[in-house]
Each structure stands twice: as C-alpha cells, then as structure tokens.
C-alpha positions, 0 to 999 in steps of 0.5 A: 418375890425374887429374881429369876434363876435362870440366864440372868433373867429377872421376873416377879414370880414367887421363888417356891413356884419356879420348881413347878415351872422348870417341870413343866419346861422340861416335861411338857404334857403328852411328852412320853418318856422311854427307858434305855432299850438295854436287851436284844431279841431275835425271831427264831424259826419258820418264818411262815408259822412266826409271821401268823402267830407273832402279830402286829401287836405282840411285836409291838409289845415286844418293840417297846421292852427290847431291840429286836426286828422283823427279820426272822432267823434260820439255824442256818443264818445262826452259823455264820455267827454274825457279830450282831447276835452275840447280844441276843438274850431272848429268842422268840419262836413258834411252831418251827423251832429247830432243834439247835446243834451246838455250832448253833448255839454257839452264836447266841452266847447271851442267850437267856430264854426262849418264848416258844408261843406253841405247845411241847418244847420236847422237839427242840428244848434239851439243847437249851436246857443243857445250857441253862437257857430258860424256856417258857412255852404257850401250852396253857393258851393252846389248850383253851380253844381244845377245852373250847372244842371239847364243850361244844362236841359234849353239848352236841354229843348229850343231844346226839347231834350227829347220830341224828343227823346221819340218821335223818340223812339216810332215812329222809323222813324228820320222825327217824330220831324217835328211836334213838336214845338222847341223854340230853344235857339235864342230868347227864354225866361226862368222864374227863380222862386226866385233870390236866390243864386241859382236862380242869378246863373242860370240867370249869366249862362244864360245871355252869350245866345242870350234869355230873361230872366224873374223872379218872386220874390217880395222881390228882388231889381228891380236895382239889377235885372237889373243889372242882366240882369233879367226882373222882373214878377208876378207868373202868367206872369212867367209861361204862358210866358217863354218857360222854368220856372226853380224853386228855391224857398225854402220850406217854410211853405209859399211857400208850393204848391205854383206852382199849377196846374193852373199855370203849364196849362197856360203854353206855348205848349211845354213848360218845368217845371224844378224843383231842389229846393224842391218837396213841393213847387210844388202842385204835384198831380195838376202837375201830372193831367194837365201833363196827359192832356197836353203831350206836356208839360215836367216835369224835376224834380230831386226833389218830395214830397215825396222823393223818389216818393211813390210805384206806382206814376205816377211820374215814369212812365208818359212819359212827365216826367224826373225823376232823384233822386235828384243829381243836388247838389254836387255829386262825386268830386262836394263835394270836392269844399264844402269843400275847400270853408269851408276850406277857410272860416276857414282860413279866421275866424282864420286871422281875415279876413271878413267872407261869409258864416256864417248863421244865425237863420234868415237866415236859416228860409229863406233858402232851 
C-alpha cells in the first residue's frame, strides 16, 4: 500500500492502480473528446439550390470537421473581401456556382478545394483551376438515379408499355395490343451507347435480367467490357440490332448529331430510343421525321436541344414520343445523396485518405 499521490491526501490503494483511477477522473464515461477545429468552409452559390441539396446531415458532417455556417455566400458578398474569409480553404456549393472573376477570388486567398455536390464543373471551374485550387464534383451520385430511370424505362420499353397504352387509349377495347410486336425482357438485347459511368451503370442494373447486352464505345477496354457482361458493337449494329438502344454519350462538339436519322430507321419494328445524356447528340429534326414515318417506333427523351423544346415542336405532341423535362437526375431527396458523397470525399481530403472524384481540366472535356 501507498500514500495517496495527489494533494497531500493519503488512502490505502495499491500504487500500480492510481493510473487506472486518474483516467477515470480525468475521462469519465460518454465524455466525448473533439480535436481543434483548425479549417474554415463557406457555402458558395444559390442559396435556394444550396438550402435543398446540402441538409441538415451533410452540414453536420461538415460542422464536426471544420468551422463554418449556415450563411451562404454570393460573389457579390466575396467582393467586399471580409477580413473573416481570408481563412477559408474549403468552399462547399451545388448547382448555382458562379463563375468567380479574379476580384473574387481575391478574397478566398486560402482557398484549397471546391466540393461542388452537382454534375459538370466546366461552367465555373477554369478560374479554379488556374490557380491550382482542387475541385471534386458529384457527378458519379448524379448518375445513379438516370442509370435508376434508364432500368425502369428498358423494362417497360421491352414490354412496350407505352405503345400499349396509347393503343388501348384510342381503341378503347383490351384485345388492341394483340397486333403489336412485344419483345418482352427474356431474350431481348439492349444498346448502351458509351460505357461511361453512366453507361457501366446501366449494364450492372441490367446484367441480373435474362437479356443480351451490347454497347458501341471504341474507346472502351474489350476485357473490361467482358467483365461486364457487355458485348462490344459498332454504331450501325447498335441500333439495327437491340430492341431497346439507351444513350450516354456526352455532348461534345464530336459527338454533336451523332445518332442521326439513318441509324434511328434501321431500327428493329417496335424498337425504343431512349435518351438521358444531351439533346445535342441526337440530330433531332432527322429523329422527328423517321418518328413520323415509323410510329411503331418509341422516343423516351427527358432531354432535347433545345431544352425545353421550342413552342410548336412536334416533339410535344407525336404520339410515338415521351416527353419528361429532364428529371432523370437527382431530384427530390436524390440530391441529398450528392451531398453526403461530396461530404465523404471532404472528409476523405482533410484525413489524407485516397480521393475519388476530383475532376480534372481533362476530365472535364470528356464528361457530359
């Protein structure tokens, strides 16, 4: 036995057991302890978009990691050049991030990264990275819910849904669909035009389904097309071979038109285009015309060129086509998951662990 260490105090407890003892004093149970908060964030952008996208977990993600409040910057705030923000080494932002000019910029000297929770950064990133500033975007989580939309419009299209509903709608009588082709979803074969993200996507979606899948995109790894269960094409055999061809091509000044009126007539009877990538990429008065002349064939298009489709288009009212103003990406809660992941990616950055989704100037010339 031994004396008590601590404050004159004397007690009979073994000395190797006064370690445990002050531990316990000094942490007690449930006392949670929290690093230095060292770094400063902002919000940057629309405060509309910013107040839907980033939410009440994502900033609290952010508020255990970094200083930073609810208050959500304009460009024209940044020009007053607040002494308060000359700390800040992370901006945090969504769709609505402007394009900083250089009187701007001047008032984030810290500034290290962007996490943009949306898609393409080429609206506003060249400033950024000009100056070396990194900036992650949320691209891949955007794509789930269009590669989710692209599943649920193939099954229905390999059912000819829609054509069967338009039919039974003006016949009025239930034996109306007898004449229609059906491909059904046993045995069929679905085109993904370009294995991006996107695109890899789709084909995982599609590959637990008892149907071929083909895809046309030259730049792609035959091994790991095979690995995908994905049968590579040229263009041409794309679209006169699959009952359903999905587009994921990005609009590129290349890619400008390049699903052209010829390919869409070779296309199987009954066939269905869909389309979630760009307008552009579609020449889309050649589309319009052979839609005209083939109604067995089905446009789903949630995206046109323009967009929305001019006053009058036909685009509105042919009956072979469906229309829907581009929600196949991250709507309602959707947007909440862009978030979380450019959260995860912040946190990934400040622990010094591999990064994912930081995009580069080359990137970006290649991305949608």
């Amino acid at each position: 036995m031994s004396p008590c260490p601590d404050a004159g105090l004397s007690c009979r407890l073994p000395l190797n057991l006064w370690p445990r003892l002050r531990n316990q004093i000094e942490n007690p149970p449930g006392l949670i302890r929290f690093s230095a908060v060292t770094k400063q964030g902002i919000f940057l952008g629309d405060p509309f978009h910013i107040d839907r996208v980033w939410g009440p977990d994502e900033r609290g993600r952010l508020r255990a990691r970094l200083e930073i409040s609810d208050q959500v910057w304009t460009p024209e705030q940044l020009e007053a050049r607040p002494a308060s923000l000359r700390d800040v080494e992370v901006v945090f932002s969504t769709w609505g991030m402007p394009h900083l000019l250089p009187a701007q910029l001047e008032a984030l000297p810290s500034l290290k990264a962007v996490f943009y929770a949306a898609g393409s950064v080429r609206a506003f990133a060249e400033p950024l990275w000009e100056r070396g500033i990194t900036v992650f975007s949320a691209w891949t989580a955007n794509g789930v819910p269009v590669a989710e939309f692209t599943l649920a419009h193939t099954l229905l299209a390999l059912k000819q849904a829609w054509t069967h509903v338009r039919t039974l709608r003006e016949a009025r009588s239930p034996k109306a669909w007898a004449h229609l082709p059906m491909p059904g979803v046993y045995g069929a074969t679905v085109g993904i035009l370009s294995l991006g993200v996107i695109g890899q996507h789709v084909a995982g979606l599609l590959r637990p389904f008892d149907l071929r899948l083909r895809a046309c995109d030259p730049f792609f790894d035959p091994a790991k097309a095979r690995a995908l269960g994905v049968e590579l094409c040229s263009l041409e055999a794309l679209f006169q071979e699959c009952d359903v061809v999905t587009i994921h091509t990005p609009w590129l000044k290349e890619t400008e038109g390049l699903v052209t009126g010829a390919l869409i007539r070779s296309m199987k009877p009954g066939a269905t285009l869909i389309n979630t990538s760009r307008g552009a990429v579609v020449a889309e008065q050649e589309m319009i015309a052979v839609l005209r002349e083939r109604p067995d064939l089905t446009a789903v298009l949630d995206v046109t060129h323009p967009e929305p489709p001019a006053e009058g288009s036909p685009l509105y009212t042919l009956p072979n086509v469906l229309l829907s103003p581009h929600i196949a990406g991250s709507c309602g809660m959707e947007v909440r998951r862009m978030a979380a992941w450019m959260a995860g990616e912040f946190e990934n950055w400040l622990d010094g662990r591999p990064l994912h989704y930081a995009v580069t100037r080359e990137m970006a010339a290649r991305m949608a």
